[in-house]
C-alpha positions in Angstrom: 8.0 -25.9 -12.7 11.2 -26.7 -10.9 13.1 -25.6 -7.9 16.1 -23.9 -9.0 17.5 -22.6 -5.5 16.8 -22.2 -1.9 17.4 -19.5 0.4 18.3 -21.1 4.1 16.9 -19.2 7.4 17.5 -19.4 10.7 13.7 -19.1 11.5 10.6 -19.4 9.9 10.2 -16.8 6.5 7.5 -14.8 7.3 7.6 -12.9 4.1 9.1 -11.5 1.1 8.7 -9.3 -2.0 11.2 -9.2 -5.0 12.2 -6.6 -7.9 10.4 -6.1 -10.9 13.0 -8.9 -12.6 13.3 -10.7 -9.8 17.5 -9.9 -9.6 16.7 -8.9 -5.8 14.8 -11.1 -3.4 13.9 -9.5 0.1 13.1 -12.0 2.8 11.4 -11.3 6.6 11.9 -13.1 9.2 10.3 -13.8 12.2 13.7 -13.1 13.9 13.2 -9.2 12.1 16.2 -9.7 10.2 15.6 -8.4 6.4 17.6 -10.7 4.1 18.8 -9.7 0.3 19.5 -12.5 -1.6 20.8 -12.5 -5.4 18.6 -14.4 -7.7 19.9 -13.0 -10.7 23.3 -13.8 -10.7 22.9 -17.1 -8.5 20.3 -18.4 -11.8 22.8 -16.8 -14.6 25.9 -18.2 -12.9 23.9 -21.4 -13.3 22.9 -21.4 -16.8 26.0 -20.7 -17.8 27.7 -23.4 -16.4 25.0 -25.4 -18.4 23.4 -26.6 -15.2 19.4 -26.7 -16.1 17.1 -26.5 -13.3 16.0 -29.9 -11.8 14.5 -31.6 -9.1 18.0 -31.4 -7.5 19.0 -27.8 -8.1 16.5 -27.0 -5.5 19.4 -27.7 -2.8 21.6 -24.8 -4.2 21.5 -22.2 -1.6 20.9 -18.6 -3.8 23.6 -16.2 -2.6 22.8 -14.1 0.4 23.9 -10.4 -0.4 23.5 -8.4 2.7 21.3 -8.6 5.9 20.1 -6.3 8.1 17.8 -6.0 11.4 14.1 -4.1 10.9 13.7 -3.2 14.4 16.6 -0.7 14.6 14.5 2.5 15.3 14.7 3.7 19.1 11.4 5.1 18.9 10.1 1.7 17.6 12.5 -0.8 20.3 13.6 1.0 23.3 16.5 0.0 25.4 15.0 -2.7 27.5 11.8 -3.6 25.9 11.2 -6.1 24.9 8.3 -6.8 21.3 8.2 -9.4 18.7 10.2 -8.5 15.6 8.6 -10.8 13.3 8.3 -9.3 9.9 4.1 -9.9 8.4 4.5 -7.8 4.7 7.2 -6.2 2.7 7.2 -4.1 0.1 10.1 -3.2 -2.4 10.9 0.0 -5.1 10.6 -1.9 -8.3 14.5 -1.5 -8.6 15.4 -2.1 -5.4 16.2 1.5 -4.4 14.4 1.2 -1.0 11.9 -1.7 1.3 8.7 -1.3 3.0 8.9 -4.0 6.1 5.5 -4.5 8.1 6.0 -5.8 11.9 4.0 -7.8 14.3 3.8 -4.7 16.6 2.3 -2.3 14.0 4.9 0.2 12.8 6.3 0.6 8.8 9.5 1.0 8.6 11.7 2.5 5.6 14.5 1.3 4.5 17.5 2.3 2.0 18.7 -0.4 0.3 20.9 1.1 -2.6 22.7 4.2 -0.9 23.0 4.1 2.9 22.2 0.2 3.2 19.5 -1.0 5.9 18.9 2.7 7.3 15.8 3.0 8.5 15.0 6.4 6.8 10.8 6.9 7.9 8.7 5.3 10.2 4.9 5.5 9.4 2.6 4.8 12.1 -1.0 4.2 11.8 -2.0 0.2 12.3 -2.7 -1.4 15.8 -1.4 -4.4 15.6 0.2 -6.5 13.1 0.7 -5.4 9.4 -0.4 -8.1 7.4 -0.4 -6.5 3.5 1.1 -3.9 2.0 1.3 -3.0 -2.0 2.2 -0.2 -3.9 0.3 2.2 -5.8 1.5 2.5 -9.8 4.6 5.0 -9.8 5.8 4.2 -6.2 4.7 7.3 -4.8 1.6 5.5 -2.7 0.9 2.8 -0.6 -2.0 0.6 0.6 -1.2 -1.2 4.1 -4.0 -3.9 6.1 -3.8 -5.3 9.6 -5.3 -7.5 12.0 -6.9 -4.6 13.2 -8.9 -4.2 10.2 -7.9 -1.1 9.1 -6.8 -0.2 5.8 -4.5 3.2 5.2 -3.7 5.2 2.3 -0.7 6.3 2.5 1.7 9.4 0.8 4.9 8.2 0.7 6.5 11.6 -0.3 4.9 13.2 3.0 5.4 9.9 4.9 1.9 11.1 6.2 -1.7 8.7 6.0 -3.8 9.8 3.2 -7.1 8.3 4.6 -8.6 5.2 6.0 -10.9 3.1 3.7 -14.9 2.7 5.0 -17.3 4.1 7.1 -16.3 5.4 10.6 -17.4 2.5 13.4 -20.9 3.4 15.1 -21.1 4.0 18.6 -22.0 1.2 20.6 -25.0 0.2 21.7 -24.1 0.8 25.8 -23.4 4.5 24.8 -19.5 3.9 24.2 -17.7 5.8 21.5 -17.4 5.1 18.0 -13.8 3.9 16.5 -12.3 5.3 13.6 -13.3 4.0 9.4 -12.5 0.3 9.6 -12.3 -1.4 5.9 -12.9 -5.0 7.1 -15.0 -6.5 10.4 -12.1 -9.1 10.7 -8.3 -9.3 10.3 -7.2 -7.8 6.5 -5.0 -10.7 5.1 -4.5 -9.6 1.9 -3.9 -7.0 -0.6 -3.6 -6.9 -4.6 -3.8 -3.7 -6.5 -5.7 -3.6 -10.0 -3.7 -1.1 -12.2 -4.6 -0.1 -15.5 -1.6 1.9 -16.6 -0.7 1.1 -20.7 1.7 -1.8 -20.7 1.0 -3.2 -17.6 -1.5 -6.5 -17.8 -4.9 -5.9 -18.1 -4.5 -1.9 -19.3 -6.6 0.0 -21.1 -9.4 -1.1 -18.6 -12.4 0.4 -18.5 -11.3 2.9 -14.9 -8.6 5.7 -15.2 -7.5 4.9 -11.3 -6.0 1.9 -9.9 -8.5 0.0 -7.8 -7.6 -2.0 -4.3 -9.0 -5.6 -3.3 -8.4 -6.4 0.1 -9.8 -10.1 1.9 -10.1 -10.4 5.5 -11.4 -13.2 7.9 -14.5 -11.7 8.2 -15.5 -14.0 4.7 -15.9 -10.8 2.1 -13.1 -9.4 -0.5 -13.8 -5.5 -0.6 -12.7 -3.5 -4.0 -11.4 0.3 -2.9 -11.2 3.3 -5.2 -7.4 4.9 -3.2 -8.5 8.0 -4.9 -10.9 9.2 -2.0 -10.6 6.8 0.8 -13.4 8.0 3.0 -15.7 8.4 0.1 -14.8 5.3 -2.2 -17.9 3.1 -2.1 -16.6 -0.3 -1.4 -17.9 -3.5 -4.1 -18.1 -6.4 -1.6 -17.2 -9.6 -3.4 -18.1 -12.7 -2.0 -21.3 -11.7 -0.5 -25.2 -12.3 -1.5 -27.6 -9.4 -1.6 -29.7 -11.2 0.9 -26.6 -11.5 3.6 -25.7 -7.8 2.9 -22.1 -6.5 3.0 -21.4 -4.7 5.7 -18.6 -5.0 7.5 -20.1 -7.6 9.7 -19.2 -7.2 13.8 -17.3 -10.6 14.1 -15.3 -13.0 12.0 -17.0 -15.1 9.6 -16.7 -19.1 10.3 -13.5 -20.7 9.8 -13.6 -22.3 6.6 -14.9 -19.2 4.9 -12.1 -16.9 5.9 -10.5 -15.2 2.6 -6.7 -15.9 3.2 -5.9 -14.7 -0.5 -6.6 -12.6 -3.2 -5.0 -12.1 -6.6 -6.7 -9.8 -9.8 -6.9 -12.0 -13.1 -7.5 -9.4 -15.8 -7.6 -11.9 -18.8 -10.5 -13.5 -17.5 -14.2 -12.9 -17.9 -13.9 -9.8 -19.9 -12.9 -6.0 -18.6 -12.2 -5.6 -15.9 -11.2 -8.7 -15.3 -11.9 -11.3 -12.5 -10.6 -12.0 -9.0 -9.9 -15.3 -6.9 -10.6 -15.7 -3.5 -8.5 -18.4 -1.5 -10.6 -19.7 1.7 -9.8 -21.2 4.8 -11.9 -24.5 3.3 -9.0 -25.4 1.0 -11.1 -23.7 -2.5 -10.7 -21.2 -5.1 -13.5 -18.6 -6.1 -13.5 -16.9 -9.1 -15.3 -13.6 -9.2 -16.0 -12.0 -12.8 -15.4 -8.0 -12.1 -17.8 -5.1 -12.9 -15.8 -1.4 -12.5 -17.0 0.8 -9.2 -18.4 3.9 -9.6 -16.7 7.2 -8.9 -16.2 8.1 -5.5 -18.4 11.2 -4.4 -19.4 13.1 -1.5 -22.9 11.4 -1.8 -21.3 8.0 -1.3 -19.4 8.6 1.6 -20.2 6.1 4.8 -21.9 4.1 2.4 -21.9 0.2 3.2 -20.7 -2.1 0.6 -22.8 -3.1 -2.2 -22.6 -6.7 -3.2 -21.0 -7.2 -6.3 -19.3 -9.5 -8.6 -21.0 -12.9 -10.4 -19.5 -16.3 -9.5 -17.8 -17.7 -12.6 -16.3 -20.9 -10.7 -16.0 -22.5 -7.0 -12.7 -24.7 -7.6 -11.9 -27.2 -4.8 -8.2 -27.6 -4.0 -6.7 -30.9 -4.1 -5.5 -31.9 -0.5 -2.4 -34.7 0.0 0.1 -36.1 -2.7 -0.2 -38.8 -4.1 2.3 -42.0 -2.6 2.6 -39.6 0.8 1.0 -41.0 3.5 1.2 -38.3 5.6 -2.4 -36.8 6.5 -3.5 -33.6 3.8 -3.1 -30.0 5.1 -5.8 -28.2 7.0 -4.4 -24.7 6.1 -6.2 -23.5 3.2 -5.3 -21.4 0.3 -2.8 -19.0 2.4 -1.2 -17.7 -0.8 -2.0 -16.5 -4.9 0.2 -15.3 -7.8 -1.4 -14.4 -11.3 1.1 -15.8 -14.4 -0.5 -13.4 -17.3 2.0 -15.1 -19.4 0.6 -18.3 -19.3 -3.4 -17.1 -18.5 -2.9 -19.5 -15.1 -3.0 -18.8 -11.3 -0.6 -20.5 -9.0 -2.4 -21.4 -5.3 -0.4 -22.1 -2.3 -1.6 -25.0 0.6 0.8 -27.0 2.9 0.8 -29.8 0.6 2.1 -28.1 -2.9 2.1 -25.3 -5.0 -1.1 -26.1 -8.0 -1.1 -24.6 -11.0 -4.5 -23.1 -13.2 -5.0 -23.0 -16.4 -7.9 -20.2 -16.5 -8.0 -19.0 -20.4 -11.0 -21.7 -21.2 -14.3 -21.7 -20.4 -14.0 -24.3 -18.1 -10.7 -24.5 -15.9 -8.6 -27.3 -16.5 -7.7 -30.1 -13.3 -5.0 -28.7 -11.6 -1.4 -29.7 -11.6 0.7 -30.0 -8.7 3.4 -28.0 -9.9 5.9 -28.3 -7.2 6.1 -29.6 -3.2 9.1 -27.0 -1.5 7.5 -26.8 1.5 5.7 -30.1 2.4 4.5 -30.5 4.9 4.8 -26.5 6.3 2.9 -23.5 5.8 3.4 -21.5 2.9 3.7 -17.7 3.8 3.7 -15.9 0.3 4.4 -16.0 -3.4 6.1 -13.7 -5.6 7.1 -13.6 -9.4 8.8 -11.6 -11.8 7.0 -9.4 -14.8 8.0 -12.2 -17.0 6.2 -14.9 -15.7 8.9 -17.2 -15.6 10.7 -17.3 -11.5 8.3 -18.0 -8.9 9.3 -18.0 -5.5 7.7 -19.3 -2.2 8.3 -19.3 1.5 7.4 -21.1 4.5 6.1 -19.3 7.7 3.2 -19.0 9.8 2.6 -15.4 10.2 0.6 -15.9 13.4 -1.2 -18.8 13.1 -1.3 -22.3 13.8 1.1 -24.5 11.8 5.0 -25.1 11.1 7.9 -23.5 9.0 10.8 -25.3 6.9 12.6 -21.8 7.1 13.4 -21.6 3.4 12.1 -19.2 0.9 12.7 -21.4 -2.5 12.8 -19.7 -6.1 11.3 -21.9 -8.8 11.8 -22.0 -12.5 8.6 -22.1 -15.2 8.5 -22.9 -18.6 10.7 -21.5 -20.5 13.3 -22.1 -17.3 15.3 -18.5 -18.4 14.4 -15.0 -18.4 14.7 -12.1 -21.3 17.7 -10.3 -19.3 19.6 -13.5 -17.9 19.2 -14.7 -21.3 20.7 -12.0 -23.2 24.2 -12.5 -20.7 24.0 -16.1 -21.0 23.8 -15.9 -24.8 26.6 -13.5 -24.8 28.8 -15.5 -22.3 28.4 -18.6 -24.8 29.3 -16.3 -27.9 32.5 -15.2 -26.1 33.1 -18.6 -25.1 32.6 -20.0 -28.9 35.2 -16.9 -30.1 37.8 -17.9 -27.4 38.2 -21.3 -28.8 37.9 -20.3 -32.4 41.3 -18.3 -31.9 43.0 -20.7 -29.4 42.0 -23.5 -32.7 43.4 -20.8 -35.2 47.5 -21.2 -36.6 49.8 -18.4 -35.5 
């Protein structure tokens, strides 16, 4: 893998998300700007000048398309007050047409992207706090948002109204106090993937007819949701023993077993696939899957049932070789599946490692690239095709340092099906021009 461009910030990237091919990039900021950049005609532009990607291309800046501020709504930033407009999850149409952003202080915004650029067109209220994950159900018409707060919503996005809240409702407290609302997760929800089964997609034709939600949190557990009945959806607690239990336990677990990131893996270990869990302690877990049952009345305010076998515990390698600078202490903040290649990509401080997972036994890693040493790494996204990759460097909150630069790498094979098709049919036209300036009058 090789850089092939960076996108330059004024501030630390606190995340991103990125069309289905990867032509679009969206970038959040901490300073709540939402940045489009062009990756698709930046990379063509590129190959067809014949420059391939290498370790130097990385210093191309990718062309910035349009900007725009996310906290524009007066209801959300009145005159004179004063919040933080960092921007924790995004969320794109697969095309482009519209993006989800997530802030620090709790609101979703909507915005048009296509047609009426950067209005904010809904507001969807529902988190206290910040809005750390946010993915979309299959066909765009639903979405799944976490926050610090623990929470996890269901959400209609034709209504702009909440759906339901995944898990049972919080018990009153002991000193007579009131009970809370369903809370998903006794810690701070810092990820979400969605499983989807849909024909075509990877991993269809498994053996569930609705898309399935893993959320991990820093209470140490990954939960698997059913979206179809929020309240009701009995919740498959991965990473937990049937002697601990899985309830949603009152406080954070310790440190090093916090669950940072999650990502599905639906080659591996059969249907429905397996799961990896990125800790706080700098390893991988991988989970082999078993499907949930259907949601009914009689398993509504259920706790969690421990599920999911251990297939490995993988320990990430910390500091690069020849850098004598001390290894990162920031865990596995960040996943992304490549189906293509039957490998998972894990984000630290020090580099991004790569996973070959279709054996028995996974193979060493490789450090596949360093963007960002020795800063945090805030996300990873890819394309359908499994051959950009792109990174960026914030903290999102917590302790560590920024580069402020999301950078879009290139995997093996360095070109995609569409850019191909226009580089191939730039050369042809090329090769004709020259045939008829050669050619006698």
């Amino acid at each position: 893998m090789l850089p092939a461009f960076t996108c330059y910030h004024p501030c630390p990237v606190e995340s991103m998300c990125a069309t289905a091919d990867m032509q679009w990039l969206f970038t959040g900021g901490a300073d709540g700007i939402v940045r489009r950049w062009d990756v698709g005609s930046s990379y063509t532009s590129a190959m067809t000048a014949g420059t391939a990607p290498s370790s130097n291309l990385g210093t191309r800046s990718c062309m910035l398309l349009s900007q725009f501020p996310a906290v524009s709504a007066p209801d959300i930033a009145p005159l004179g007050t004063e919040i933080d407009p960092a921007i924790y999850s995004m969320v794109c149409e697969r095309n482009g047409l519209w993006v989800l952003a997530g802030g620090r202080e709790g609101p979703i915004q909507l915005f048009t992207v296509r047609v009426g650029h950067g209005q904010c067109q809904h507001v969807l209220r529902g988190h206290k706090g910040a809005v750390t994950a946010m993915r979309l159900l299959p066909g765009g018409h639903g979405l799944v948002s976490a926050g610090r707060d623990g929470a996890l919503l269901a959400w209609d996005l034709d209504r702009g109204a909440v759906l339901g809240r995944f898990g049972p409702p919080v018990p009153p407290a002991a000193s007579g106090g009131p009970g809370g609302p369903p809370q998903g997760h006794g810690g701070h929800v810092t990820s979400l993937v969605v499983l989807d089964p849909s024909p075509g997609r990877p991993g269809g034709g498994l053996p569930f007819q609705s898309p399935l939600v893993l959320a991990g949190s820093t209470d140490g557990l990954a939960r698997l949701w059913d979206p179809r009945a929020p309240a009701t959806s009995p919740a498959i607690a991965i990473g937990a023993s049937a002697a601990s239990g899985a309830a949603a336990p009152a406080a954070p677990a310790p440190a090093g077993q916090w669950v940072l990131a999650v990502e599905w893996l639906p080659w591996l270990g059969g249907a429905p696939g397996a799961v990896a869990l990125g800790r706080r302690a700098n390893n991988l877990e991988i989970f082999a899957l078993a499907a949930p049952p259907v949601p009914t009345a009689a398993t509504a305010n259920t706790p969690a049932a421990p599920g999911g076998s251990l297939l490995h515990r993988l320990v990430v390698p910390t500091g690069i070789p020849g850098d004598t600078r001390p290894p990162s202490e920031g865990g596995v903040t960040a996943l992304q599946a490549l189906p293509a290649a039957r490998a998972l990509c894990s984000a630290t401080a020090d580099a991004l490692h790569g996973w070959t997972l279709a054996d028995p036994v996974p193979r060493k890693p490789c450090a596949l690239a360093t963007p960002h040493t020795p800063h945090m790494v805030a996300a990873l996204c890819g394309d359908e095709e499994g051959t950009l990759l792109a990174s960026c460097s914030g903290t999102r909150g917590w302790l560590g340092s920024s580069d402020n630069t999301a950078v879009v790498c290139a995997l093996t094979p360095p070109l995609r099906s569409a850019p191909r098709r226009q580089v191939v049919a730039a050369q042809q036209q090329q090769q004709q021009q020259q045939q008829q300036q050669q050619q006698p009058d």
